[in-house]
MDTraj code that builds the backbone (N, CA, C; nanometers):
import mdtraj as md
import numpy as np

residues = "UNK UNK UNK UNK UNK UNK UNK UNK UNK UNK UNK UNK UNK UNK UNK UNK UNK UNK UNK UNK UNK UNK UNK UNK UNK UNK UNK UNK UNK UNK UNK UNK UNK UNK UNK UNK UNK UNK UNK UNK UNK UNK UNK UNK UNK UNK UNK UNK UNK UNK UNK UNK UNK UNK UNK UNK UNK UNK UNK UNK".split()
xyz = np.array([
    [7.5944, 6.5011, 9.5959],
    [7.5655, 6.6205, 9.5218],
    [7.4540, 6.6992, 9.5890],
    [7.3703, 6.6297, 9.6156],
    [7.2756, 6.6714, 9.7013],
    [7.3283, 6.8195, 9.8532],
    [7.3878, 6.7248, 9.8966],
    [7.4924, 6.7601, 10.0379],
    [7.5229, 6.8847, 9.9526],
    [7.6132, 6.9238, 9.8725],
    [7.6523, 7.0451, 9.7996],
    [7.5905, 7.1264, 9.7259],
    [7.4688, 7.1222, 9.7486],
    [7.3117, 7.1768, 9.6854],
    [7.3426, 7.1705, 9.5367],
    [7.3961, 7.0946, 9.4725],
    [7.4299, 7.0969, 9.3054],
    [7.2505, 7.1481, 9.2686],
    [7.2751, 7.1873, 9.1362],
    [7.1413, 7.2482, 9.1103],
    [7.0610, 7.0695, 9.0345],
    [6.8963, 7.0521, 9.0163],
    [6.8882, 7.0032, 8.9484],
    [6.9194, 6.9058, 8.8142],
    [6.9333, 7.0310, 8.7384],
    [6.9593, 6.9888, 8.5990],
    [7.1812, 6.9455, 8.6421],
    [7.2453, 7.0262, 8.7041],
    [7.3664, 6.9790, 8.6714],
    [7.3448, 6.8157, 8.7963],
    [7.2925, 6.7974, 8.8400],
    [7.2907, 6.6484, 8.8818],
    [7.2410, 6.5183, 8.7964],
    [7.1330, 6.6007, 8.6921],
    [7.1158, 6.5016, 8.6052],
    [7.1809, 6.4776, 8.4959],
    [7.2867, 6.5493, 8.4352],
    [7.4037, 6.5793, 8.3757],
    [7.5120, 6.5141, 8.3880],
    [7.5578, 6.5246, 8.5139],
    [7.6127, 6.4066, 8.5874],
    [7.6034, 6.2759, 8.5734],
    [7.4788, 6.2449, 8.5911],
    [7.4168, 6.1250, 8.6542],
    [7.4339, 6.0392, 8.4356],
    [7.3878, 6.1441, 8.3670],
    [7.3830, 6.1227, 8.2285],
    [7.5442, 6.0792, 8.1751],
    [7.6463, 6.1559, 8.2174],
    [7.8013, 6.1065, 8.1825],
    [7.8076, 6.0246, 8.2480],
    [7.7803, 5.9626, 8.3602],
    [7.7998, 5.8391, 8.4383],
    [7.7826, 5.7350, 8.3387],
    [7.6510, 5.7069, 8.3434],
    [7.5567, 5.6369, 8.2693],
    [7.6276, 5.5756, 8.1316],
    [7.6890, 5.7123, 8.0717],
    [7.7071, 5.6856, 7.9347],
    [7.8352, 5.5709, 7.9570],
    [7.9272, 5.6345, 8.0530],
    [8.0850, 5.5647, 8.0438],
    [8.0470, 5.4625, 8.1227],
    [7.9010, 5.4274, 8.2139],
    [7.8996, 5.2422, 8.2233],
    [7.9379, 5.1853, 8.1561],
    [7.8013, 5.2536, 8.0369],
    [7.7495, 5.1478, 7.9477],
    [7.8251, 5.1012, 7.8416],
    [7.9209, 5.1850, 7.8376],
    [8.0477, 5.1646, 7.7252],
    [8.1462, 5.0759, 7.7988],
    [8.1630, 5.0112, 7.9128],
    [8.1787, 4.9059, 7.9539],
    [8.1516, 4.8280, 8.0542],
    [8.0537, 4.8004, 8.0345],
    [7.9100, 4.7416, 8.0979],
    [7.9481, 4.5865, 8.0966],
    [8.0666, 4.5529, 8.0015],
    [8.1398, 4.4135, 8.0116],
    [8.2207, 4.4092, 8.1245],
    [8.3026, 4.4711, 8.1973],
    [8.3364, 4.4862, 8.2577],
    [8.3172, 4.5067, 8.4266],
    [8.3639, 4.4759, 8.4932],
    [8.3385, 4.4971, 8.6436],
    [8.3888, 4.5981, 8.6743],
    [8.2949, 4.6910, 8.7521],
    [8.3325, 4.8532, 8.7857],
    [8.4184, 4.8524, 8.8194],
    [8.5015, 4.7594, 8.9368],
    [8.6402, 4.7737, 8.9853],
    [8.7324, 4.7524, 8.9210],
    [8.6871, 4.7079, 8.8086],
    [8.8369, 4.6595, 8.7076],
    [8.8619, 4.7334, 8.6238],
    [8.7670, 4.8901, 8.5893],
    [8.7747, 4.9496, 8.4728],
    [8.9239, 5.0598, 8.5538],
    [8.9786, 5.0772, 8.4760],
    [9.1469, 5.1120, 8.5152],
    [9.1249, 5.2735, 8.4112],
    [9.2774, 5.3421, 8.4564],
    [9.2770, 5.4805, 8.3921],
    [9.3093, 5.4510, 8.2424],
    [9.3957, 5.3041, 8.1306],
    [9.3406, 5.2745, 8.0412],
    [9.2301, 5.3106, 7.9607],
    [9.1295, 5.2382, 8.0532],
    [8.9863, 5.2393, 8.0079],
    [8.9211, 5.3769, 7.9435],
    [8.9306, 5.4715, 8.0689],
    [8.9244, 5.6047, 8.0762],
    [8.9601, 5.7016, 8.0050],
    [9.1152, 5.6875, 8.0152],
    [9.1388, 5.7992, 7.8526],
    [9.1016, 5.7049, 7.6970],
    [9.0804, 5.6017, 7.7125],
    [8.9844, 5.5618, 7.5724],
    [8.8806, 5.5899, 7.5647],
    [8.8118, 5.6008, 7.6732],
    [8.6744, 5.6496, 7.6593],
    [8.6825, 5.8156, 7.6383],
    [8.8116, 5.8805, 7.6885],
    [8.8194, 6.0438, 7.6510],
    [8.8222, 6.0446, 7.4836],
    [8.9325, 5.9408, 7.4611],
    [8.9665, 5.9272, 7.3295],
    [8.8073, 5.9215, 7.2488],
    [8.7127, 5.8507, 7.2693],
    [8.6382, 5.8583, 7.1711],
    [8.5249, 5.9817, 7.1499],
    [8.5141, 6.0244, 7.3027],
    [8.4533, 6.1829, 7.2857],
    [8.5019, 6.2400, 7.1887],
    [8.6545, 6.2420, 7.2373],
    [8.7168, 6.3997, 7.1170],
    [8.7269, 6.3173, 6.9951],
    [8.7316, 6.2077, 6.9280],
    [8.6907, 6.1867, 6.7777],
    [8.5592, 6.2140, 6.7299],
    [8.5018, 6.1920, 6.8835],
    [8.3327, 6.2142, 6.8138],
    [8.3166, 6.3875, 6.7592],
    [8.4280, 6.4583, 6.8410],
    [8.3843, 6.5776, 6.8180],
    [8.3477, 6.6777, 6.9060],
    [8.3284, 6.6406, 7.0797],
    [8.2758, 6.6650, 7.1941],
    [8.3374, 6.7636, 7.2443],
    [8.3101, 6.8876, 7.2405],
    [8.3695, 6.9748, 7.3266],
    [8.4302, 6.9828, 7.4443],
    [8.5067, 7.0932, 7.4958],
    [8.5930, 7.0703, 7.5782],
    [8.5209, 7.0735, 7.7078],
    [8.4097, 7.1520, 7.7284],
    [8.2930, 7.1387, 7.8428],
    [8.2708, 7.0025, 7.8715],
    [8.1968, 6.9675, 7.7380],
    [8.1198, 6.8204, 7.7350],
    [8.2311, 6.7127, 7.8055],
    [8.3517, 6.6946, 7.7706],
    [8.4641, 6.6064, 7.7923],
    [8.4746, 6.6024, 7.9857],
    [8.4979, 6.7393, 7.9812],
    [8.5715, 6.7811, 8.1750],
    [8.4153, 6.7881, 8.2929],
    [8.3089, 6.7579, 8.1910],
    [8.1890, 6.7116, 8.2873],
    [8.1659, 6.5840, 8.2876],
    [8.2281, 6.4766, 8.1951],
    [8.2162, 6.3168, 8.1475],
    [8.3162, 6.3208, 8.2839],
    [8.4365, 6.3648, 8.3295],
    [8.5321, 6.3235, 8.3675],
    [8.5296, 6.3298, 8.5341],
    [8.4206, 6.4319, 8.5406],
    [8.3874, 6.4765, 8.7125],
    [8.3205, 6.3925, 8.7752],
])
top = md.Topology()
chain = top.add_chain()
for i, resn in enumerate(residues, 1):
    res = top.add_residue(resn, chain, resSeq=i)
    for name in ("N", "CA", "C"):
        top.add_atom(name, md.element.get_by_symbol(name[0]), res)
traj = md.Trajectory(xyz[None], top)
């Protein structure tokens, strides 16, 4: 991100959706989390309520 001069704040943004979809399976071994995993974890944004921004920056 750096390399692509991303600004500040959208790197820590980033770095914040990362973070979140570890830790939501943090049981798991990074290599094993599959596209499964992934649209469940979309799945629980949009029950939470998460806008369509919020969702397609979790996903980048």
């Amino acid at each position: 991100m750096e390399l692509r001069k991303y600004a500040d704040y959208t790197v820590k943004t980033y770095v914040h959706h990362f973070e979140c979809f570890m830790n939501r399976y943090r049981d798991i071994e990074p290599t094993q989390i599959n596209e499964n995993e992934i649209r469940e974890y979309l799945k629980i944004l949009v029950r939470k309520g998460r806008s369509n921004s919020y969702i397609n920056q979790s996903i980048h």
